[in-house]
C-alpha positions as CSV (number, residue, x, y, z in Angstrom):
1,X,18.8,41.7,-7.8
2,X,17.9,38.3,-9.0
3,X,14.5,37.1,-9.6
4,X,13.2,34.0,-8.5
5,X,11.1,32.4,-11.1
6,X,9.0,29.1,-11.0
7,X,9.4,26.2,-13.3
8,X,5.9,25.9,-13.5
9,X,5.8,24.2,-17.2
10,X,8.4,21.3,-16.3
11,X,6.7,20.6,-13.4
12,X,3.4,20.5,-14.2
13,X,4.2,19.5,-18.1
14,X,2.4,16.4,-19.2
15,X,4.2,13.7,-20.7
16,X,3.4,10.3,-21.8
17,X,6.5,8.7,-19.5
18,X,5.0,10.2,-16.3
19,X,2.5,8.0,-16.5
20,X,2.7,4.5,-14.7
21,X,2.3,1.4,-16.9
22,X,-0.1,-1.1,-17.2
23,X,2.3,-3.8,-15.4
24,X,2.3,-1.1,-12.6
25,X,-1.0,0.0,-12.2
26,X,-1.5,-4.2,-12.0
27,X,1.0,-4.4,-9.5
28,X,-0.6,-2.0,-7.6
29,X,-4.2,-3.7,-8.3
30,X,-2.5,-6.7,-6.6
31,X,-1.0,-4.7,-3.6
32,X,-4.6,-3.3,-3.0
33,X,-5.6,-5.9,-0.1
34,X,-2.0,-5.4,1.9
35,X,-2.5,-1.4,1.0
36,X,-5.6,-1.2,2.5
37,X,-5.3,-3.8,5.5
38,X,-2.6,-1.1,6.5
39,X,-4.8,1.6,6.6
40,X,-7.3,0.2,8.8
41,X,-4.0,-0.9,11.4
42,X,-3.1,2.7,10.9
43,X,-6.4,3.7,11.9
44,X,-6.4,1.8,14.5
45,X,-3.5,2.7,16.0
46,X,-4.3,6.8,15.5
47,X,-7.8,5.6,17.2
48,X,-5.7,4.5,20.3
49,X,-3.2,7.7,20.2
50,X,-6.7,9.7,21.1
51,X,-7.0,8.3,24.2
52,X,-5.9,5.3,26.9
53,X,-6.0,2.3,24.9
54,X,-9.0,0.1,26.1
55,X,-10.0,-3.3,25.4
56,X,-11.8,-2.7,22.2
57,X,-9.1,-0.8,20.7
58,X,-6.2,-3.6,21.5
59,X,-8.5,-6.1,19.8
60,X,-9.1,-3.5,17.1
61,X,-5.5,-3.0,16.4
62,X,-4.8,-6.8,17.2
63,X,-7.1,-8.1,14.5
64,X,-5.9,-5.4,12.1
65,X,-2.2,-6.3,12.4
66,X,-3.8,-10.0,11.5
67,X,-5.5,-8.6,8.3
68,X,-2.2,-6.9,7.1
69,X,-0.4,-10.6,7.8
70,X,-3.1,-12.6,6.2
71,X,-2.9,-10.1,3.0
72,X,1.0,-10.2,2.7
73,X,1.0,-13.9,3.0
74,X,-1.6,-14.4,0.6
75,X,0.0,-11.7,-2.1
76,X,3.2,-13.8,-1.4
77,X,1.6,-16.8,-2.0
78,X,0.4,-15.3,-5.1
79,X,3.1,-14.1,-6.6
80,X,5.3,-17.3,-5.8
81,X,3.2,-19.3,-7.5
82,X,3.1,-17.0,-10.5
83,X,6.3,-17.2,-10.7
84,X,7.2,-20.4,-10.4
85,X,7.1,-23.0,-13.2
86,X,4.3,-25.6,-12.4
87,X,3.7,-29.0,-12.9
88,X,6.7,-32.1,-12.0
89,X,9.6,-32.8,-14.4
C-alpha cells in the first residue's frame, strides 16, 4: 500500500526569494488606482447579477467602467513619461 504524504515543509517553507521585491511591491503601489477602480466595476456588475438591472445600477456600472478607463489612462500616462527621456535635442 503506498502512503500519501504532504510536502508540508516546501510548501509552506519560508524563503527570502518568495518574497516580491521592492520594484514589485512599487509596481503594484502604482497599479493600486486601476486595481481598485476594477473592483468597484466588479461590484457593480455582481450588484446587477442580483436582480433586473435598473437605472441606478447602469449608471453605477457606467461610471465605474469610466473610473477603470480614467485610471489605466492616467497609469499609462505615467509610466510613458517615466520612461521616456525628457527635454528637446
Amino acid at each position: 500500500m503506498d502512503h500519501i504524504v504532504t510536502v508540508q515543509d516546501a510548501v509552506t517553507a519560508f524563503a527570502p526569494w518568495l518574497e516580491p521585491t521592492d520594484a514589485e511591491l512599487d509596481a503594484i503601489e502604482q497599479e493600486m488606482p486601476v486595481i481598485l477602480a476594477g473592483v468597484d466595476l466588479v461590484d457593480a456588475q455582481i450588484t446587477a447579477l442580483d436582480r433586473t438591472p435598473n437605472q441606478m445600477d447602469s449608471r453605477r456600472i457606467r461610471r465605474a467602467r469610466r473610473r477603470v478607463l480614467t485610471a489605466r489612462r492616467e497609469l499609462a500616462n505615467r509610466t510613458a513619461s517615466a520612461t521616456l527621456p525628457g527635454g528637446a535635442a
